[in-house]
PDBQT receptor file of N, H, CA, C and O in Angstrom, charges set to zero:
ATOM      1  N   UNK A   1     -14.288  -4.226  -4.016  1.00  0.00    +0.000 N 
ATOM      2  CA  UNK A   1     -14.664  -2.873  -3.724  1.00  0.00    +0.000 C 
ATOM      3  C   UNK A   1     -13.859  -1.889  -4.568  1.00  0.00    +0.000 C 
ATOM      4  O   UNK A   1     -14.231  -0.759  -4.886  1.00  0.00    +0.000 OA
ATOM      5  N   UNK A   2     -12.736  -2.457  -4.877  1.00  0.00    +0.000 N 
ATOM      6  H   UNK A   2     -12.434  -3.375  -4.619  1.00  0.00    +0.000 HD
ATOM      7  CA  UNK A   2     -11.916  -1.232  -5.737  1.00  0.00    +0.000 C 
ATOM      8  C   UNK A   2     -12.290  -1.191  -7.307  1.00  0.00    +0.000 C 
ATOM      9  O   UNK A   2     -12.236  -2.207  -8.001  1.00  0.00    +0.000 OA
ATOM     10  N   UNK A   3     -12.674   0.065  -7.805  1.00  0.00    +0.000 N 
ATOM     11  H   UNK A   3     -12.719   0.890  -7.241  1.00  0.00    +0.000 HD
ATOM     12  CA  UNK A   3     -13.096   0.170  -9.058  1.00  0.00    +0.000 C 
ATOM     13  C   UNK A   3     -12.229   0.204 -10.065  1.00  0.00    +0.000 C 
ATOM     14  O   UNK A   3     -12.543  -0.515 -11.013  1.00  0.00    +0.000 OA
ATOM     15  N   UNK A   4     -10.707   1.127 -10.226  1.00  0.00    +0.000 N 
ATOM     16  H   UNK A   4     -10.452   1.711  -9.456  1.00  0.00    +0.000 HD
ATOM     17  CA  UNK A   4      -9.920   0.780 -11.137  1.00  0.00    +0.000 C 
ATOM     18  C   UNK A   4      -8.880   1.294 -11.091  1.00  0.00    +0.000 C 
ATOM     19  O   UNK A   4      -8.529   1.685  -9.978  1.00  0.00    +0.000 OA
ATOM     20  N   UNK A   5      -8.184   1.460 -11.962  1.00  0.00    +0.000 N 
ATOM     21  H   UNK A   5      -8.469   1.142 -12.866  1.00  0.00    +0.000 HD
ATOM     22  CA  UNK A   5      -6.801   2.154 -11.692  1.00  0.00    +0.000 C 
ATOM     23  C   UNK A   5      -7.020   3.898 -11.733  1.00  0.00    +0.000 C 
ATOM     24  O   UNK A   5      -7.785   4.541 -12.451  1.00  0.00    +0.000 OA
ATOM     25  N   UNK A   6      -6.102   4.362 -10.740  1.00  0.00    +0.000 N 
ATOM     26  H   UNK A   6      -5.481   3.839 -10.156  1.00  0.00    +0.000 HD
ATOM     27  CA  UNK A   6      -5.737   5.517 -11.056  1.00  0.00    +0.000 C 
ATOM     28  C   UNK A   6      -4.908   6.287 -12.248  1.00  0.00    +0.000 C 
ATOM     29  O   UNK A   6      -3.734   6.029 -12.513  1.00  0.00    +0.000 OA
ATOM     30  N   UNK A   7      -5.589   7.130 -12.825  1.00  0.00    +0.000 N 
ATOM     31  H   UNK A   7      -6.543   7.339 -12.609  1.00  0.00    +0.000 HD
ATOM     32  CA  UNK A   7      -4.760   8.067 -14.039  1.00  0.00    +0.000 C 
ATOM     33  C   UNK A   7      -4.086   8.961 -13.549  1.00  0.00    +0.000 C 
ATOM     34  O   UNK A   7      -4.663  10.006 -13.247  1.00  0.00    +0.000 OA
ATOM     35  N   UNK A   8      -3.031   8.862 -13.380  1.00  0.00    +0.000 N 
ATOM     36  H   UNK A   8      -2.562   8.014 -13.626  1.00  0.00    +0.000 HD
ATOM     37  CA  UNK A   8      -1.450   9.587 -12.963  1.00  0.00    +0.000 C 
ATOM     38  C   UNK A   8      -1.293  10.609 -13.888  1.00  0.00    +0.000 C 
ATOM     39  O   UNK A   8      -0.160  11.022 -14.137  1.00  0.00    +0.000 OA
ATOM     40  N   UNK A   9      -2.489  11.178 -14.552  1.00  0.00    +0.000 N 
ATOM     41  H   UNK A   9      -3.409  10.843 -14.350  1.00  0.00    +0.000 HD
ATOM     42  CA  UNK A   9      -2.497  12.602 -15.525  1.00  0.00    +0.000 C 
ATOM     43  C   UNK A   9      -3.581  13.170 -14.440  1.00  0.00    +0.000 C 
ATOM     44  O   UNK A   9      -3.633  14.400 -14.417  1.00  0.00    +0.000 OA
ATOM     45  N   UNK A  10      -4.519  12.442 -13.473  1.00  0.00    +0.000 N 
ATOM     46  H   UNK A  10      -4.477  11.443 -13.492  1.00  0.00    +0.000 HD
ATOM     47  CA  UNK A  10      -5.779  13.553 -12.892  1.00  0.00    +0.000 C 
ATOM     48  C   UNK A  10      -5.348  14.412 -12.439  1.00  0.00    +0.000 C 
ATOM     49  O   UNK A  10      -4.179  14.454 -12.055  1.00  0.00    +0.000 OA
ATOM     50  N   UNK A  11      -6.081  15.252 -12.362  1.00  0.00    +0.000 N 
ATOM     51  H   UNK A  11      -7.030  15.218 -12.675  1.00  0.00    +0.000 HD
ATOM     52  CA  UNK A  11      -5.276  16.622 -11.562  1.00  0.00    +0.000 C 
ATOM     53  C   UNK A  11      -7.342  16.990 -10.534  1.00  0.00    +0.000 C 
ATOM     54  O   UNK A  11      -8.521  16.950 -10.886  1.00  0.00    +0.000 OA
ATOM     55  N   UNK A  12      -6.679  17.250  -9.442  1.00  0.00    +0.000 N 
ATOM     56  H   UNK A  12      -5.722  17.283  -9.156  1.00  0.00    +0.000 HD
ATOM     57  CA  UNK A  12      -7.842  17.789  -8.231  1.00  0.00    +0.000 C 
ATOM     58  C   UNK A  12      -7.519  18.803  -8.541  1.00  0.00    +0.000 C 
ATOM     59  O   UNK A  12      -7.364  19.305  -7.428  1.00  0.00    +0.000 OA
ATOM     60  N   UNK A  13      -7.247  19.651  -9.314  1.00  0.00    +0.000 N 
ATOM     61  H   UNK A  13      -7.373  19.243 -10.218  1.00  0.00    +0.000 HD
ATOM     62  CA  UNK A  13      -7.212  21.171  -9.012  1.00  0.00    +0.000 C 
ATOM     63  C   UNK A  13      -8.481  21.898  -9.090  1.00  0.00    +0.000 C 
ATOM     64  O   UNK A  13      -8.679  22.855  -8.342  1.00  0.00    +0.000 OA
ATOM     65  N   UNK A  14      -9.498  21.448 -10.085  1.00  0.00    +0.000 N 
ATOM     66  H   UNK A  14      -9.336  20.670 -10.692  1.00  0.00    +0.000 HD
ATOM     67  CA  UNK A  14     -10.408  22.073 -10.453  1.00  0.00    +0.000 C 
ATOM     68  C   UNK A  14     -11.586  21.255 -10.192  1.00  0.00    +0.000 C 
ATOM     69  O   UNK A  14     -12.673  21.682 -10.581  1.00  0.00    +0.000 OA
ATOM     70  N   UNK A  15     -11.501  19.873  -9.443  1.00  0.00    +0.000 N 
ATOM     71  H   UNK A  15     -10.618  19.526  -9.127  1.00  0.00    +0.000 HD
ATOM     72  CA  UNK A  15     -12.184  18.944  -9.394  1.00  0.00    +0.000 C 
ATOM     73  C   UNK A  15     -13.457  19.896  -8.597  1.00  0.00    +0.000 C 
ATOM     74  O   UNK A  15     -13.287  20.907  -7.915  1.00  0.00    +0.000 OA
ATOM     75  N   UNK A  16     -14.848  19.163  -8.955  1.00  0.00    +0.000 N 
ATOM     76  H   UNK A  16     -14.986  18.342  -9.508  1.00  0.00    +0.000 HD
ATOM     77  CA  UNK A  16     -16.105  19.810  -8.617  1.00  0.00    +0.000 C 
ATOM     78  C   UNK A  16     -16.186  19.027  -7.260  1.00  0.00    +0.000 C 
ATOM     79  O   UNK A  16     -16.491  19.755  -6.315  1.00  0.00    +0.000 OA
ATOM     80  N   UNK A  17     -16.001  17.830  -6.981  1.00  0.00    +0.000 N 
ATOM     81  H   UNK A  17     -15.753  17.239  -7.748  1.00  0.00    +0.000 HD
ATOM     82  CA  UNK A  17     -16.394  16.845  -6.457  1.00  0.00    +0.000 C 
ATOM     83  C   UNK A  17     -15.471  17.183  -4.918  1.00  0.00    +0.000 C 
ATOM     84  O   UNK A  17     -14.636  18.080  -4.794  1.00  0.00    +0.000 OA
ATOM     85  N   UNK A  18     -16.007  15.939  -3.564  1.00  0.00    +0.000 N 
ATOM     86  H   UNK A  18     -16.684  15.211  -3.665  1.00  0.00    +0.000 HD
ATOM     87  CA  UNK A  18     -15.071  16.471  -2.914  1.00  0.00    +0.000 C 
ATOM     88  C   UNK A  18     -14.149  14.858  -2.637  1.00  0.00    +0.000 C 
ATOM     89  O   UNK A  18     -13.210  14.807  -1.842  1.00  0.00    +0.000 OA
ATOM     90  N   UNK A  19     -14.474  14.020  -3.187  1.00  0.00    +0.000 N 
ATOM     91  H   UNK A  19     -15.236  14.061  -3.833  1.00  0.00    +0.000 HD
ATOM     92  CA  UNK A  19     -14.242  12.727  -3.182  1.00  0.00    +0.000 C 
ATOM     93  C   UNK A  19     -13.322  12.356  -4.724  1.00  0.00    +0.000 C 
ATOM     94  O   UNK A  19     -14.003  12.563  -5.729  1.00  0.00    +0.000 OA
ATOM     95  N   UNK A  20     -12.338  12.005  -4.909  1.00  0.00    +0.000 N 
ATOM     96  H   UNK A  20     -11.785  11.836  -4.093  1.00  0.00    +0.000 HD
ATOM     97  CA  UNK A  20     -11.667  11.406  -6.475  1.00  0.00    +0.000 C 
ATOM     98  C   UNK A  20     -11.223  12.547  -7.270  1.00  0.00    +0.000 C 
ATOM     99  O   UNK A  20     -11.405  13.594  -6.650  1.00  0.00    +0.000 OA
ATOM    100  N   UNK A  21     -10.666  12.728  -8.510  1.00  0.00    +0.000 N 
ATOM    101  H   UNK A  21     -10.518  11.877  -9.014  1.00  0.00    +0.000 HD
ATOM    102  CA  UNK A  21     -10.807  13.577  -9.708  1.00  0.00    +0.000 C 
ATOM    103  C   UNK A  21     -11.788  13.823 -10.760  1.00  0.00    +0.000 C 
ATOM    104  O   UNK A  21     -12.414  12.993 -11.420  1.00  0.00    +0.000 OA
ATOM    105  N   UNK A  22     -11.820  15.020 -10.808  1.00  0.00    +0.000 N 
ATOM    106  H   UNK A  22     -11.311  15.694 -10.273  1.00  0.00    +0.000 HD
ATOM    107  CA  UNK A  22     -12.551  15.406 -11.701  1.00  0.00    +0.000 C 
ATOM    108  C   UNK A  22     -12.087  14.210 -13.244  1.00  0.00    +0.000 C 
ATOM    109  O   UNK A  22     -11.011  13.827 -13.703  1.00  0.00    +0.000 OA
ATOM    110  N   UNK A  23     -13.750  13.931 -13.669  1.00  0.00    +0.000 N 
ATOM    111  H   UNK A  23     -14.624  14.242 -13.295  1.00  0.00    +0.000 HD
ATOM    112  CA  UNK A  23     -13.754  13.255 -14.903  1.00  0.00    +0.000 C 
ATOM    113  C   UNK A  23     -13.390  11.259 -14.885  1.00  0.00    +0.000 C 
ATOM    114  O   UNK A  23     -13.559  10.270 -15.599  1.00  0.00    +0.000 OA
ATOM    115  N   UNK A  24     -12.888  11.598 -13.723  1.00  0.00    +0.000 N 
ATOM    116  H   UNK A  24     -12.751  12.402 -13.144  1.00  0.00    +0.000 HD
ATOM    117  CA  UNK A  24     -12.648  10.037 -13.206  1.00  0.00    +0.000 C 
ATOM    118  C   UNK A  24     -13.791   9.043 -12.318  1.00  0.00    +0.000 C 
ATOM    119  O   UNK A  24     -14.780   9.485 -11.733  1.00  0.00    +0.000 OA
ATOM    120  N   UNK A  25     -13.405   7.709 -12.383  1.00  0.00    +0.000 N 
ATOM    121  H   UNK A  25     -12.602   7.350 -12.858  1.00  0.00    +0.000 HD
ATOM    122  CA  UNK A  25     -14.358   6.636 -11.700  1.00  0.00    +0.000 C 
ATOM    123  C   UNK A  25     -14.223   7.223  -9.798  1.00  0.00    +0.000 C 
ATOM    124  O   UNK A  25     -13.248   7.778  -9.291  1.00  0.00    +0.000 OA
ATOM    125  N   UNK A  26     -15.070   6.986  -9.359  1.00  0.00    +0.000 N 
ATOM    126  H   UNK A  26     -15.862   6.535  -9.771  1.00  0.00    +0.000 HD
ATOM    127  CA  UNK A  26     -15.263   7.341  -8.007  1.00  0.00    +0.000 C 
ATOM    128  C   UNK A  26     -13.975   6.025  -7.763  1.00  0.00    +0.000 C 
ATOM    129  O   UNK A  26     -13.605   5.064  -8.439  1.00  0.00    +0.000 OA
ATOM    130  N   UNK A  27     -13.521   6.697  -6.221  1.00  0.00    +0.000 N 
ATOM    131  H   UNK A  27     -13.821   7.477  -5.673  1.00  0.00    +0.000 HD
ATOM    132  CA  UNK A  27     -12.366   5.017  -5.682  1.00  0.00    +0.000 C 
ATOM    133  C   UNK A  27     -13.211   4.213  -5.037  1.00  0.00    +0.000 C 
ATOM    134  O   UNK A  27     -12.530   3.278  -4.617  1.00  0.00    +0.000 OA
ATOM    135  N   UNK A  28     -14.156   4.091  -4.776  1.00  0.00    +0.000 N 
ATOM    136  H   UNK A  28     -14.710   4.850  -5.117  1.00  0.00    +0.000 HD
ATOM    137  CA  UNK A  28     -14.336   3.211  -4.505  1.00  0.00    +0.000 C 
ATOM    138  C   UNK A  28     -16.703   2.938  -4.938  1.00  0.00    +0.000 C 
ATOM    139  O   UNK A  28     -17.530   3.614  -5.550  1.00  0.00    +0.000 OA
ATOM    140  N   UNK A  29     -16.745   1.839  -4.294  1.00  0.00    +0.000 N 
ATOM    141  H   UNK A  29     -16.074   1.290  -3.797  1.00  0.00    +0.000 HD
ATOM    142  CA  UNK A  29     -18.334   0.988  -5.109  1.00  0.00    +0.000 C 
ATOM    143  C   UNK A  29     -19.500   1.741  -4.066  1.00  0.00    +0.000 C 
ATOM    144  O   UNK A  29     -20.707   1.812  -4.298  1.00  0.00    +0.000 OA
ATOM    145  N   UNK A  30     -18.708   2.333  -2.736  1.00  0.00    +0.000 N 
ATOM    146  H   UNK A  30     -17.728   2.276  -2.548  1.00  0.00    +0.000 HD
ATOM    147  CA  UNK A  30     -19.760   2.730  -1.547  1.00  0.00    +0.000 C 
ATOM    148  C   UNK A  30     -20.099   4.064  -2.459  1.00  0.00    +0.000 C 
ATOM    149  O   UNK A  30     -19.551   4.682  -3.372  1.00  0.00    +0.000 OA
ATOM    150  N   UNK A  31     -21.727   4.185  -1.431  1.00  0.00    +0.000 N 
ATOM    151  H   UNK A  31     -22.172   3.682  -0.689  1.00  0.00    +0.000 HD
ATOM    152  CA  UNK A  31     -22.355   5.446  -1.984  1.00  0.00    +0.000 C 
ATOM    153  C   UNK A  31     -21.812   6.440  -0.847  1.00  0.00    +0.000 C 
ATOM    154  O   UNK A  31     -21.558   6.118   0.314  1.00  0.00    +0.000 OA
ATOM    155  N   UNK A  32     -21.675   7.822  -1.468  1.00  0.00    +0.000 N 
ATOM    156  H   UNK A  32     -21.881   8.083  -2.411  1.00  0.00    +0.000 HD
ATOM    157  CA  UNK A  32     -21.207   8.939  -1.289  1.00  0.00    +0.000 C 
ATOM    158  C   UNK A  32     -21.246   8.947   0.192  1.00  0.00    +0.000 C 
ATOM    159  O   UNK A  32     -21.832   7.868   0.274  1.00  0.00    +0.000 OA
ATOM    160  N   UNK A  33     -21.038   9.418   1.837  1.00  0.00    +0.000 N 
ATOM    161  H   UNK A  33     -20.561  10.294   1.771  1.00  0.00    +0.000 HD
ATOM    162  CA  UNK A  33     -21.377   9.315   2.488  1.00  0.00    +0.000 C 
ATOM    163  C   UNK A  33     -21.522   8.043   3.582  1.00  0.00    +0.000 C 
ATOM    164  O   UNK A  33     -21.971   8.134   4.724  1.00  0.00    +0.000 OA
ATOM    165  N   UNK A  34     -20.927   6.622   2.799  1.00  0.00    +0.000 N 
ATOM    166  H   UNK A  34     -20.562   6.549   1.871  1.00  0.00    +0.000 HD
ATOM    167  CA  UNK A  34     -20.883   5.704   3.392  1.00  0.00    +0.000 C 
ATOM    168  C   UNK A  34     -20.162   5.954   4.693  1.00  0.00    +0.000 C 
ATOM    169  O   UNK A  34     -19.520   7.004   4.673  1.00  0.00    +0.000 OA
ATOM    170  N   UNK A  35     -20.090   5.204   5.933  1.00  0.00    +0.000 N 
ATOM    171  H   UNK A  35     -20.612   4.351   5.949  1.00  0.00    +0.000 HD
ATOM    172  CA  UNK A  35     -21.267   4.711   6.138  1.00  0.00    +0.000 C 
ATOM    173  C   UNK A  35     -22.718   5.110   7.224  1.00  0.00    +0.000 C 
ATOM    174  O   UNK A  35     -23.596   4.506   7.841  1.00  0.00    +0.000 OA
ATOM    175  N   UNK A  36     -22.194   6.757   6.917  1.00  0.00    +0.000 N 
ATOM    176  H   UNK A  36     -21.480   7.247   6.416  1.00  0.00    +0.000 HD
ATOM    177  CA  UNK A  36     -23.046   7.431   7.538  1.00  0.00    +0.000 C 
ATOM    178  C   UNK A  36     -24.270   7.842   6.885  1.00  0.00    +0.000 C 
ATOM    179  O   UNK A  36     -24.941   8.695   7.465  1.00  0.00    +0.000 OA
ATOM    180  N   UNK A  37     -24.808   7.235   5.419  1.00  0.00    +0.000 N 
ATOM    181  H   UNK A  37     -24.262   6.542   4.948  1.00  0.00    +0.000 HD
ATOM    182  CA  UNK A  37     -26.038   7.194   4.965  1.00  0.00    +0.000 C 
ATOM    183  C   UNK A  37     -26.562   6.205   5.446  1.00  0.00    +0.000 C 
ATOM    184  O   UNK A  37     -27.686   6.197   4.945  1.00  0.00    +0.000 OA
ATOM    185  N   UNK A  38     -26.452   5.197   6.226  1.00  0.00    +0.000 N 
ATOM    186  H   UNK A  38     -25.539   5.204   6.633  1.00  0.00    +0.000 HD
ATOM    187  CA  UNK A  38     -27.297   3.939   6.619  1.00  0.00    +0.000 C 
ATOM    188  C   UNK A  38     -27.950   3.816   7.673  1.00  0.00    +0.000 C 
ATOM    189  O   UNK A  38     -27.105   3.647   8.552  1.00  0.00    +0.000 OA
ATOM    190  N   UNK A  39     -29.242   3.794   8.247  1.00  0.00    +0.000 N 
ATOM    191  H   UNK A  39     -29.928   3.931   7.534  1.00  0.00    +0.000 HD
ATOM    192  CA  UNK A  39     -29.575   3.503   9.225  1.00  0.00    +0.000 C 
ATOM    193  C   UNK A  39     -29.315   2.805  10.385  1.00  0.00    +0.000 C 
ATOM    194  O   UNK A  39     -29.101   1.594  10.317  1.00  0.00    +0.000 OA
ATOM    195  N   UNK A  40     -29.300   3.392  11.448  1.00  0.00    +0.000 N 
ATOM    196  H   UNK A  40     -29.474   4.375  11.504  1.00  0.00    +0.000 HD
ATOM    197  CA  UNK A  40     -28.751   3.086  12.737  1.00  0.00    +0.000 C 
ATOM    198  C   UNK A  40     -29.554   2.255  13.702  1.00  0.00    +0.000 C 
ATOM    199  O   UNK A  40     -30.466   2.845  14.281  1.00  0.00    +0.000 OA
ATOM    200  N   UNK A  41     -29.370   1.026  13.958  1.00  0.00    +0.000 N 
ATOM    201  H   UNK A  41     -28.629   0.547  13.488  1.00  0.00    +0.000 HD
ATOM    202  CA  UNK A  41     -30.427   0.339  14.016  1.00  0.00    +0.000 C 
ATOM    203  C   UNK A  41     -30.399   0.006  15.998  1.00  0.00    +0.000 C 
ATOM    204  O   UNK A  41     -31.393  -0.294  16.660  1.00  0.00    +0.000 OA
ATOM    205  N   UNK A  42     -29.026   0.175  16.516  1.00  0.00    +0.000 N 
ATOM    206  H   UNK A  42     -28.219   0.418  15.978  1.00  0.00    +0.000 HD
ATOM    207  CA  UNK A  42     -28.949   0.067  17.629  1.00  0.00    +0.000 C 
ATOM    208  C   UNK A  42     -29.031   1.072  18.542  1.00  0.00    +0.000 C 
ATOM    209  O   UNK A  42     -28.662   2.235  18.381  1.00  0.00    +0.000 OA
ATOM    210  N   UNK A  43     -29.637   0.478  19.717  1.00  0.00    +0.000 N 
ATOM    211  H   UNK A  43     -29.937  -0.467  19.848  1.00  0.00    +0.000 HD
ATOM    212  CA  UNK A  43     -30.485   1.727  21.249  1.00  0.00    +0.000 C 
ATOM    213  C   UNK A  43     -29.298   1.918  21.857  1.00  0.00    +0.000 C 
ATOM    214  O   UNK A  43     -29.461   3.099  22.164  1.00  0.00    +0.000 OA
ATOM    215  N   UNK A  44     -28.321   1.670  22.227  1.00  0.00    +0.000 N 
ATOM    216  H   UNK A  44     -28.189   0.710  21.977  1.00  0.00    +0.000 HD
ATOM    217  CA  UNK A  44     -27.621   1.910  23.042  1.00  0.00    +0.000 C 
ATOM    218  C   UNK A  44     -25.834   2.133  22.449  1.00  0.00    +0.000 C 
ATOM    219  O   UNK A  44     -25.466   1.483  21.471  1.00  0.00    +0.000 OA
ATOM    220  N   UNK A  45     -25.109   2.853  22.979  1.00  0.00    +0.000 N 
ATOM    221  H   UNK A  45     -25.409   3.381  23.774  1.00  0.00    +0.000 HD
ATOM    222  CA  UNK A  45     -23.810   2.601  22.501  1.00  0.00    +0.000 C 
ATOM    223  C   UNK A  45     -23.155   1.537  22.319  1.00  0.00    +0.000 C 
ATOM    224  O   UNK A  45     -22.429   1.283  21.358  1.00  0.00    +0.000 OA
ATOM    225  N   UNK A  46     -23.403   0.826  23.302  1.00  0.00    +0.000 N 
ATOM    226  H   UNK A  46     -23.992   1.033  24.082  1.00  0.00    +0.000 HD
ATOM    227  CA  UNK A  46     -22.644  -0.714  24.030  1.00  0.00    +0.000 C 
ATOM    228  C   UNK A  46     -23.022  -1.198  22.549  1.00  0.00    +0.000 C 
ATOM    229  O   UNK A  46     -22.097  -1.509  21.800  1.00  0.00    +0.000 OA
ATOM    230  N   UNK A  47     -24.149  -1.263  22.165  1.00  0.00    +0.000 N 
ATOM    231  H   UNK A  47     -24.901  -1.011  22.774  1.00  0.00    +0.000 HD
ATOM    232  CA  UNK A  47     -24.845  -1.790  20.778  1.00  0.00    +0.000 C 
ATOM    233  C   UNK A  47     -23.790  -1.728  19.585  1.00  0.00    +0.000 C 
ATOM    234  O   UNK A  47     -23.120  -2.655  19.130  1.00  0.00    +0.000 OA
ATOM    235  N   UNK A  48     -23.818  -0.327  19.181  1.00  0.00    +0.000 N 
ATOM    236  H   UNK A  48     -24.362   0.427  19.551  1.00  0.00    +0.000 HD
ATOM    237  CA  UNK A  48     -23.404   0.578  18.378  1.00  0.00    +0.000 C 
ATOM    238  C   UNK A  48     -21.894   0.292  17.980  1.00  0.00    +0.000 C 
ATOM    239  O   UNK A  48     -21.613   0.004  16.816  1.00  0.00    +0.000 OA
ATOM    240  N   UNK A  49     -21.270   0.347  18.624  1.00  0.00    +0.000 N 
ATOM    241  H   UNK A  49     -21.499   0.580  19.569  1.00  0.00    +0.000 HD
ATOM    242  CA  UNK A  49     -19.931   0.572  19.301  1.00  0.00    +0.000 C 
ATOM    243  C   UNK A  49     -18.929  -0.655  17.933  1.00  0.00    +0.000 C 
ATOM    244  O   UNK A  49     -19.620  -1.310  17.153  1.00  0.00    +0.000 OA
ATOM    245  N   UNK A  50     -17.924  -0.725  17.893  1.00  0.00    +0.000 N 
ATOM    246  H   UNK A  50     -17.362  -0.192  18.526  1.00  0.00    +0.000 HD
ATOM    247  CA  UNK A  50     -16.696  -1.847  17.522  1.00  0.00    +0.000 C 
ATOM    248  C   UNK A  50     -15.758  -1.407  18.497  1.00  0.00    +0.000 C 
ATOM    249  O   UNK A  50     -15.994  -0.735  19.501  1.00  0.00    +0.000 OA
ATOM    250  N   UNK A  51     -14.424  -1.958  18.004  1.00  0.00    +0.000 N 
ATOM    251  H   UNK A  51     -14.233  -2.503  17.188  1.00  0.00    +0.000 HD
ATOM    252  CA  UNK A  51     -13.137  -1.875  18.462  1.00  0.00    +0.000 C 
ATOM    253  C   UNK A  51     -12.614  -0.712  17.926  1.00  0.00    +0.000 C 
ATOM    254  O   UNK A  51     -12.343   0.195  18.713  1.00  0.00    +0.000 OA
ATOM    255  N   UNK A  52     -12.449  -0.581  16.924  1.00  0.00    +0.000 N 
ATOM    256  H   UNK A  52     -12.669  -1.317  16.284  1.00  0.00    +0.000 HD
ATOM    257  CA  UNK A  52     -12.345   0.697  16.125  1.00  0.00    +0.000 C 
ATOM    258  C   UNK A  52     -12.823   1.942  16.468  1.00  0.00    +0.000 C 
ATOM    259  O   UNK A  52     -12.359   2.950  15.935  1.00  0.00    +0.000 OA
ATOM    260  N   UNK A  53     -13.841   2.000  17.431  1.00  0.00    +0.000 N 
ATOM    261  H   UNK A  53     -14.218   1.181  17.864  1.00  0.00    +0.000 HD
ATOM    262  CA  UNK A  53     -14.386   3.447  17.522  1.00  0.00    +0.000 C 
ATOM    263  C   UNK A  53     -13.933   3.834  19.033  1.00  0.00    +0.000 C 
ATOM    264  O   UNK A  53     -13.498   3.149  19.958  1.00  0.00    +0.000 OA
ATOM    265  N   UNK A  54     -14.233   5.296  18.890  1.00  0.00    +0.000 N 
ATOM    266  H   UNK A  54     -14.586   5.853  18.138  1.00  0.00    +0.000 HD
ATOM    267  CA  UNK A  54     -13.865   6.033  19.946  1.00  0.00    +0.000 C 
ATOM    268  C   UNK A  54     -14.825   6.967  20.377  1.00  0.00    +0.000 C 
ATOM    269  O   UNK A  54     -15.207   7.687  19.454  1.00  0.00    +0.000 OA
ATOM    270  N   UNK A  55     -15.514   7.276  21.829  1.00  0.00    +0.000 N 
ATOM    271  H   UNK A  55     -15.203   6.692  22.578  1.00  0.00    +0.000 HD
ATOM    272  CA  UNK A  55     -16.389   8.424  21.956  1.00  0.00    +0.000 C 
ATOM    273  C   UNK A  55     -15.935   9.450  22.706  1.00  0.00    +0.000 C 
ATOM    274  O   UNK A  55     -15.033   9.318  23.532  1.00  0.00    +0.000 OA
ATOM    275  N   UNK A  56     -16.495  10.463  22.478  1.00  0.00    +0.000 N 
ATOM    276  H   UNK A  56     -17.228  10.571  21.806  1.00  0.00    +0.000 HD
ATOM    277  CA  UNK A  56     -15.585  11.642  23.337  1.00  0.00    +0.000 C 
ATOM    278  C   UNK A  56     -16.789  13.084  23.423  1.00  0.00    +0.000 C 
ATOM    279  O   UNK A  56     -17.125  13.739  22.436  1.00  0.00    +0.000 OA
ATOM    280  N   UNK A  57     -17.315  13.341  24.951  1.00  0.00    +0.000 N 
ATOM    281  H   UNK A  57     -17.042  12.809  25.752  1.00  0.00    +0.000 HD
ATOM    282  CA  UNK A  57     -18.066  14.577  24.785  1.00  0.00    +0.000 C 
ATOM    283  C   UNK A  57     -17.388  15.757  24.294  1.00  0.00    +0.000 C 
ATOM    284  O   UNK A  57     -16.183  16.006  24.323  1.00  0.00    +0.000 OA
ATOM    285  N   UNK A  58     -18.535  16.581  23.750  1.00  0.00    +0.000 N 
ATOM    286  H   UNK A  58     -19.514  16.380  23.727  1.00  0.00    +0.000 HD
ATOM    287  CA  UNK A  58     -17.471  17.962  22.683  1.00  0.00    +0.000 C 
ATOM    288  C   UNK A  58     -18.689  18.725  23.281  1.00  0.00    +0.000 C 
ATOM    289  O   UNK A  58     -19.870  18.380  23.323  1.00  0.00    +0.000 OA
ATOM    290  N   UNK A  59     -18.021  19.967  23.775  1.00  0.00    +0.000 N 
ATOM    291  H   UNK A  59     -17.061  20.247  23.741  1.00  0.00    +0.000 HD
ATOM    292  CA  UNK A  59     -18.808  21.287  23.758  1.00  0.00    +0.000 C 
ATOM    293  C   UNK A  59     -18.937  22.008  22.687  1.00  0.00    +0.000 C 
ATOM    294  O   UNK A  59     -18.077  22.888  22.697  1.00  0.00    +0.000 OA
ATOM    295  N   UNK A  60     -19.512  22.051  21.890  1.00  0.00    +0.000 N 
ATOM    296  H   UNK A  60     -20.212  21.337  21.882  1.00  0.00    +0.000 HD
ATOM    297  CA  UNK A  60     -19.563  23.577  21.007  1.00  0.00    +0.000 C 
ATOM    298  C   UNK A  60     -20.014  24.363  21.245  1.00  0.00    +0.000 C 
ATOM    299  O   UNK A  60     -21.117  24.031  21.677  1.00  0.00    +0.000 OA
ATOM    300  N   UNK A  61     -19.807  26.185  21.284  1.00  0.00    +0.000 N 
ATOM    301  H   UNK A  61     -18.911  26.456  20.933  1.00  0.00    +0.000 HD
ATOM    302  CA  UNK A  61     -20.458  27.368  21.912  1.00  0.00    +0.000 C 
ATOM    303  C   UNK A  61     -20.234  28.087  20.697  1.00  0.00    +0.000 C 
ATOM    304  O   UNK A  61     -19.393  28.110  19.798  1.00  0.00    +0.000 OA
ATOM    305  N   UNK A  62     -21.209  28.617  20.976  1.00  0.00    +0.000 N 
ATOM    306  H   UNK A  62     -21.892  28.599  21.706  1.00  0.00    +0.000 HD
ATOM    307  CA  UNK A  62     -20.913  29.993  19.462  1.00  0.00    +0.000 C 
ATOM    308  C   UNK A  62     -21.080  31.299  20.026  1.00  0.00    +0.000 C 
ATOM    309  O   UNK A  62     -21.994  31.753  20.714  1.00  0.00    +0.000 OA
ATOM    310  N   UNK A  63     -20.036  31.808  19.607  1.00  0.00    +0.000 N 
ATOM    311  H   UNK A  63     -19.294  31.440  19.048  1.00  0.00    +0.000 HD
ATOM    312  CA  UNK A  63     -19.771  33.239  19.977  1.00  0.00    +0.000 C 
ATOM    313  C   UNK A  63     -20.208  34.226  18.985  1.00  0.00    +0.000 C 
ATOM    314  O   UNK A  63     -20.061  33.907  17.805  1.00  0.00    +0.000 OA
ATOM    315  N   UNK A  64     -20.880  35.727  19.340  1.00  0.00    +0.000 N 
ATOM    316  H   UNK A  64     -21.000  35.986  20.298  1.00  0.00    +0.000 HD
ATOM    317  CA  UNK A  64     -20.905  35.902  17.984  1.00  0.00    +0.000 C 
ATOM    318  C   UNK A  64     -20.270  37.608  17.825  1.00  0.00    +0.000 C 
ATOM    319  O   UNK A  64     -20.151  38.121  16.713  1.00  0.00    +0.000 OA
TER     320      UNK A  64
């Protein structure tokens, strides 16, 4: 998965991108967004779910 070495001259200052340095190899082989570009194939959380994850209800309100 790892593409190559890092150049210890990049500079993010001006980078366009919001992922790596400007002019450089992306870090890594996943597409942009991994792995929330992929279809979600399971009905239920229990499904869904690993060890790794965590769920938590969130209110958002907008004030204006």
């Amino acid at each position: 998965d790892h593409v190559g070495t890092l150049n210890a001259q990049a500079s993010c200052a001006d980078a366009v991108s919001y992922c790596g340095a400007k002019d450089q190899k992306y870090p890594d082989k996943k597409s942009m967004g991994y792995p929330f570009d992929r279809i979600i194939r399971a009905r239920t959380i229990a499904e869904f779910s690993t060890q790794n994850m965590n769920f938590q209800e969130v209110k958002i309100q907008f004030k204006e």
